[in-house]
N, C-alpha and C positions, 0 to 999 in steps of 0.2 A: 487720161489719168489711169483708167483701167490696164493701159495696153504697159505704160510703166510700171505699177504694182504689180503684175503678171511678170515681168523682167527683173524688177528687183529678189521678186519670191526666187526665182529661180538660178538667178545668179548669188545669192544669199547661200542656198544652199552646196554650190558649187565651192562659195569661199569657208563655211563651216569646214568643208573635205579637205578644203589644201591646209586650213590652218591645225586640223590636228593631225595631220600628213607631217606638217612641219614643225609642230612640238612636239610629238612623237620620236623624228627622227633626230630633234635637238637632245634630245633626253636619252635617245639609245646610243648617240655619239661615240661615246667612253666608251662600251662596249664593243662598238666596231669599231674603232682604232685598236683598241686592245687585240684582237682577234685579226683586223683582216675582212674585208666585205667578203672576199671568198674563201674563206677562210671558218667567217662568219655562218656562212651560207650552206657551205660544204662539210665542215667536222661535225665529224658523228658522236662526240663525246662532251657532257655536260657534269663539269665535275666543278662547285661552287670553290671548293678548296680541297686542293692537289697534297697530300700531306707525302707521301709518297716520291714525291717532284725532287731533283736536285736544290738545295740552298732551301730561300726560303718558297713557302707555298706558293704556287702559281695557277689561281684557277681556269680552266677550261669551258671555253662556251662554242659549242657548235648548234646549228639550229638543225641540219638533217635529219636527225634521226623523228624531231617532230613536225617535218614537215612531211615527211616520208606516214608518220602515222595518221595525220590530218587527211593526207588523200586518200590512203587507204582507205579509213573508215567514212570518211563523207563517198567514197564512190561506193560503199558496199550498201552504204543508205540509199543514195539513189539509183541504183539497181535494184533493189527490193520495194522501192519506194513507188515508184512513178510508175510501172506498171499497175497495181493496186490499184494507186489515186485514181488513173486516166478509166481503168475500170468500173471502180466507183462513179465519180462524174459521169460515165458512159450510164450506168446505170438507171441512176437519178437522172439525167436527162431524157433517155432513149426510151428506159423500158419500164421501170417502176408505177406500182399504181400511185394514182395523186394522194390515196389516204396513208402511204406508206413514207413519201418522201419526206414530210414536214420532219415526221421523227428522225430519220437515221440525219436529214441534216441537223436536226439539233445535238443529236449525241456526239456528229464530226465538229460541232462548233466548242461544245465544251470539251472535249480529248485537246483541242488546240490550247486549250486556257489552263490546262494541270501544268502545277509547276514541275521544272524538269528537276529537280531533286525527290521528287514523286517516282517520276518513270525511273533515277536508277536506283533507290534504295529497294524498289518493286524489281528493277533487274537483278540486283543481288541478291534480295532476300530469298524470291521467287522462281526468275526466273536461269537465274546461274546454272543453279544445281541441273535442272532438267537439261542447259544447254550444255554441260560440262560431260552428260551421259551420253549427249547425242553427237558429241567431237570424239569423242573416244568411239562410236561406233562405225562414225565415218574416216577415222581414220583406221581404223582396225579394216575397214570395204577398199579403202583408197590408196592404203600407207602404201602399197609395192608398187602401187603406177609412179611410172616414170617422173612424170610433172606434177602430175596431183595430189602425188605424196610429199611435195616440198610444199606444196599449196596449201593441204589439209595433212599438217605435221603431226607431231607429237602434242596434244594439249596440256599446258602447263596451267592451267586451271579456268573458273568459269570468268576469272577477268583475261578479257582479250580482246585482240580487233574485231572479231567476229560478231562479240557481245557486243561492244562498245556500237558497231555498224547496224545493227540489230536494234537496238534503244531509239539509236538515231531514227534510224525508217521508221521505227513508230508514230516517234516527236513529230516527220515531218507529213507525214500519211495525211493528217487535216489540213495541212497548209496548202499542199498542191491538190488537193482534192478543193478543196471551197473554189479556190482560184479558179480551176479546171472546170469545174461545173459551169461558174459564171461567165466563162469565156466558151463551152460549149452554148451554152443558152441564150448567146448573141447569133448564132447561124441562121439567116434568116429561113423561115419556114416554106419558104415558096422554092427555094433550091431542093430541099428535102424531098416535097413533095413532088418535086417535078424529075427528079431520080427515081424516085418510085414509079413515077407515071411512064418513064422510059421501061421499064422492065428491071430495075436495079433492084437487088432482095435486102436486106435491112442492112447486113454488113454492108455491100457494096455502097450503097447511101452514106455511109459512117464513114467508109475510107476515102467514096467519090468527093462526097460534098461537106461534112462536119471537121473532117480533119485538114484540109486545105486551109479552110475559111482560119480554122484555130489554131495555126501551127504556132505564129509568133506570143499569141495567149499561154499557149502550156509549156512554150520554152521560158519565158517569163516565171511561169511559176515551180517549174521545175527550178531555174538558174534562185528564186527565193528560197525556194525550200534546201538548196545548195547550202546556199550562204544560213541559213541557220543548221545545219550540220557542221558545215566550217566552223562554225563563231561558237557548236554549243561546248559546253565549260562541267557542269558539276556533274552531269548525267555520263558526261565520258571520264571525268577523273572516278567516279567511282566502280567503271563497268571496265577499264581498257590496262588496269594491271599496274600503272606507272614504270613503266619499265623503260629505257633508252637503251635500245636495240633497232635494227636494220634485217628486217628478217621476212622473207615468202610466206610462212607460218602465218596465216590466217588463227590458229588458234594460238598463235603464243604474244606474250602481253606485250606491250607499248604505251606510247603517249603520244599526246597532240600540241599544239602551239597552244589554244589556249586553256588545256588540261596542264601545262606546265605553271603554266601564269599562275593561275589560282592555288599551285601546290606548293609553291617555291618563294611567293610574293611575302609571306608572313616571316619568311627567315632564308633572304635570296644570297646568303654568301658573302664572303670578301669582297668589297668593292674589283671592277662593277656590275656586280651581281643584278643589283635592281635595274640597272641601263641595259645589261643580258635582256631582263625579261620581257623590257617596254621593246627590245629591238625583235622580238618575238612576233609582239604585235603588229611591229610595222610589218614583218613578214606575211602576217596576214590579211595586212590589209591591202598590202601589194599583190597578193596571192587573187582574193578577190575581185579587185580591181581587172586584173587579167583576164579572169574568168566570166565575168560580165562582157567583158570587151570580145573573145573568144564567141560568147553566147551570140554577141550582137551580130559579128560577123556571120555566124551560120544561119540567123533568122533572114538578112536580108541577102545571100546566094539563095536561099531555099523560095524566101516570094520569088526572085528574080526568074530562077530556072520555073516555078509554078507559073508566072505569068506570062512566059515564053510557051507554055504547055498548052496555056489555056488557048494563045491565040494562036 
């Protein structure tokens, strides 16, 4: 009985995914007929009604330009992100005294629980202005390099991807940090010590034996703290500019898949406007979906080639 209630939880959860997989894409329909799946996919212009258009108005839904801003900004989070976290967790595991760690993990457990309309009216109000002086200064160091001046452009203010990726790393800094901690503090200790006792000095121990044992743990939490970058909504519509553009510019503004949803949902345009936004959705949930699958594949080459090493 147990071994069935363990299959049914599990395939439950399997049929939750495909059925709002497919009400989802029943509901975005109209808008992908309208447009084109690659069409859909591909157009970089998101105009709800075309007033401008021959005859009468004919609106515009391309999703590029916010999928283009979705990975930008979830990759500049975790790039700033997971170094920190795995830091952190290194810390609290490895090196911290025991009177020390209780607190800073409670402080990483409550940063995780502030709502994210917290971190961005705190990015606007706060911390804009200072990041708005410090794009100007690096572009003013950077603007004449060849690549780096398309990279770190002209700043058109302190809403941007840069901000927006910035907010995120923070939001997700507790999330792969708890995870990361709890999955270094499964390495059993007899490996630890027994590097040590070869002549290994503490990093050596850290890269010999704590990161092997925890590699598929901190892709796991890294690939979670992904997906709430991907998925986050108010903290990036108020830090990332709203703009629909396709642009190098690190500091000039855009938007995200689900930074559009929540700005657009209250007044989405001429039919079909609201079937646009849900097909949005489905973009990210496809997107996601990939990106797990992606993860998965690299965690099990990497045991593979690790236990090829070992033996």
């Amino acid at each position: 009985m147990f071994r069935w209630l363990t299959l049914a939880a599990g395939l439950l959860v399997l049929a939750v995914l495909a059925l709002i997989l497919v009400f989802t894409v029943k509901e975005a329909w109209p808008a992908i007929q309208h447009e084109g799946v690659w069409g859909f996919l591909t157009g970089d212009r998101w105009v709800p009604n075309d007033p401008d258009g021959p005859g009468p108005a004919r609106p515009m839904y391309g999703a590029l330009a916010f999928i283009y801003g979705t990975v930008v900004t979830s990759l500049i989070a975790v790039i700033i992100a997971v170094p920190i976290s795995v830091g952190i967790a290194l810390f609290l595991t490895e090196f911290a005294p025991r009177r020390l760690r209780g607190p800073v993990i409670t402080v990483i457990d409550l940063l995780a629980a502030v709502p994210s309309v917290v971190f961005g009216l705190w990015a606007i109000l706060v911390l804009g202005p200072w990041l708005f002086d410090a794009y100007q200064a690096t572009h003013g160091l950077l603007g004449a390099v060849p690549v780096l001046g398309s990279i770190f452009g002209p700043p058109q203010g302190p809403r941007a991807f840069m901000t927006a990726g910035i907010i995120v790393a923070i939001m997700i800094i507790p999330i792969i940090t708890s995870i990361t901690r709890e999955v270094f503090a499964t390495v059993p200790n007899a490996d630890k010590q027994a590097a040590l006792a070869l002549g290994a000095t503490r990093w050596e121990m850290i890269r010999g034996a704590v990161f092997p044992h925890s590699f598929g743990g901190v892709v796991g939490a890294v690939m979670l703290g992904l997906g709430r970058a991907m998925g986050e909504t108010i903290a990036v519509s108020l830090t990332i500019g709203a703009a629909t553009q396709i642009t190098a510019n690190l500091f000039g503004s855009g938007n995200t898949l689900p930074a559009r949803i929540v700005q657009n949902w209250g007044d989405p345009g001429i039919p079909p406007g609201r079937s646009a936004l849900v097909g949005l959705g489905v973009v990210l949930f496809l997107i996601t979906i990939i990106v797990n699958y992606l993860a998965r594949l690299v965690v099990s080459r990497a045991e593979i080639r690790m236990k090829g090493a070992s033996a």
